[in-house]
C-alpha positions as CSV (number, residue, x, y, z in Angstrom):
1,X,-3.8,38.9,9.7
2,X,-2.6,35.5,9.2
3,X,0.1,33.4,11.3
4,X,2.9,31.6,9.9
5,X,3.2,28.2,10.1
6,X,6.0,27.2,11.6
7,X,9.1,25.4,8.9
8,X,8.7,21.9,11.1
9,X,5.0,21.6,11.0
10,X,4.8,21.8,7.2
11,X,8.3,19.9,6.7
12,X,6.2,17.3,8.9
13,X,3.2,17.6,6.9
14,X,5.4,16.1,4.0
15,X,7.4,13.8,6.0
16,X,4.1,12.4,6.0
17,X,2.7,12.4,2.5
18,X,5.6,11.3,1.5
19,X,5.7,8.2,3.9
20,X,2.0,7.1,3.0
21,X,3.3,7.7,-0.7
22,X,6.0,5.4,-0.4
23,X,3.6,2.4,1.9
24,X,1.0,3.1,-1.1
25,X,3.8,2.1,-4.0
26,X,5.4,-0.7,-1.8
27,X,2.8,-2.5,-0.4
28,X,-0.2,-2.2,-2.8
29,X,-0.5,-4.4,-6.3
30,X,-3.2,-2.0,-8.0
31,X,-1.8,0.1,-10.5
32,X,-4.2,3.1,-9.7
33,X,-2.8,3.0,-6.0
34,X,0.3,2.4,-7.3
35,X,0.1,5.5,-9.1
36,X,-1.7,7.6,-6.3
37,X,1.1,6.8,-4.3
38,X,3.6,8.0,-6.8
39,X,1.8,11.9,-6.8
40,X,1.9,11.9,-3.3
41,X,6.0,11.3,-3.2
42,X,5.7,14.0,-5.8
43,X,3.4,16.7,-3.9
44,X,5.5,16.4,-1.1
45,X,8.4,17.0,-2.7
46,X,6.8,20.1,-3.9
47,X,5.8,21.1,-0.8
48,X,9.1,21.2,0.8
49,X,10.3,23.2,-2.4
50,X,7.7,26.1,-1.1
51,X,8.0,25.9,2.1
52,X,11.9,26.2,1.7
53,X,11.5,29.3,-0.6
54,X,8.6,30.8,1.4
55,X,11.3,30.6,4.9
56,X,14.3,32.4,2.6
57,X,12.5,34.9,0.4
58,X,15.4,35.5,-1.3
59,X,14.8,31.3,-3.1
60,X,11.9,32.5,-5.3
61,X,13.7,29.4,-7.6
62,X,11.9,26.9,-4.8
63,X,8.4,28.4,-6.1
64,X,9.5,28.0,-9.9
65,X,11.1,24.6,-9.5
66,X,7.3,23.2,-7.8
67,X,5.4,24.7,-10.9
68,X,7.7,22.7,-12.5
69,X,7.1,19.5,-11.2
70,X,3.4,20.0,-11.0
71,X,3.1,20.3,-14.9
72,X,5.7,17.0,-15.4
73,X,3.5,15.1,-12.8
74,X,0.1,15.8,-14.7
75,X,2.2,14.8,-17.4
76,X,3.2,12.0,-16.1
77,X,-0.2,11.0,-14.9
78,X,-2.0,11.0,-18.1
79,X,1.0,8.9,-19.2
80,X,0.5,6.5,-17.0
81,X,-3.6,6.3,-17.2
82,X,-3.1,5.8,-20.9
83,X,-0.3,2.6,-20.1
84,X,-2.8,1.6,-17.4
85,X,-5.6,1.0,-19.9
86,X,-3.8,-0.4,-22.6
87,X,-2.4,-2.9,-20.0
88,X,-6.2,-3.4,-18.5
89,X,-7.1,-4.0,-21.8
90,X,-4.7,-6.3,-22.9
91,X,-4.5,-8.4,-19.9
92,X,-7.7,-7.6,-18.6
93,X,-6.6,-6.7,-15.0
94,X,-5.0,-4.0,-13.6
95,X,-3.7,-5.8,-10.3
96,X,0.5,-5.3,-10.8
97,X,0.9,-9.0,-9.6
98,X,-0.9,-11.1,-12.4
99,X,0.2,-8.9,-15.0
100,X,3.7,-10.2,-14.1
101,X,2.5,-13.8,-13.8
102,X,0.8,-14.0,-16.9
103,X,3.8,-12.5,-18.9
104,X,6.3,-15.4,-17.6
């Protein structure tokens, strides 16, 4: 019916989300980027948790754990939209760079 994907190309795949994640939080000032990036580190952690329990059947934990994390990172996402309006409010910019410069 269907082919398995090989363990390397999907431990690639999130070599690479996670990469772009991490360029995304370092390099960019915008806090919507900023927090883009950080749900990218996050879904490729998950996706090594199932891909890891989907090549040992036997870690149906791996599965559990990523439900997990999905439901703290939506959590964590409206968190974050709700500090990034109050600080866009407030400050009236949401670029990470004069925020700090107009608190000093």
């Amino acid at each position: 019916m269907f082919s398995q994907i090989p363990l390397e190309h999907i431990l690639l795949l999130s070599a690479a989300l996670f990469t772009i994640g991490v360029l995304a939080v370092t390099t960019n000032r915008r806090a919507a980027v900023v927090q883009m990036g950080i749900e990218l580190i996050f879904n490729a952690a998950n996706l090594n948790l199932v891909a890891f329990s989907r090549h040992d059947p036997q870690l149906l934990q791996g599965q559990l754990f990523s439900l997990f994390v999905i439901l703290v990172a939506a959590a964590e996402a409206a968190v974050a939209l709700a500090i990034v309006l109050k600080v866009y409010q407030h400050f009236r910019t949401a670029n990470l760079n004069q925020i700090v410069s107009k608190e000093d």
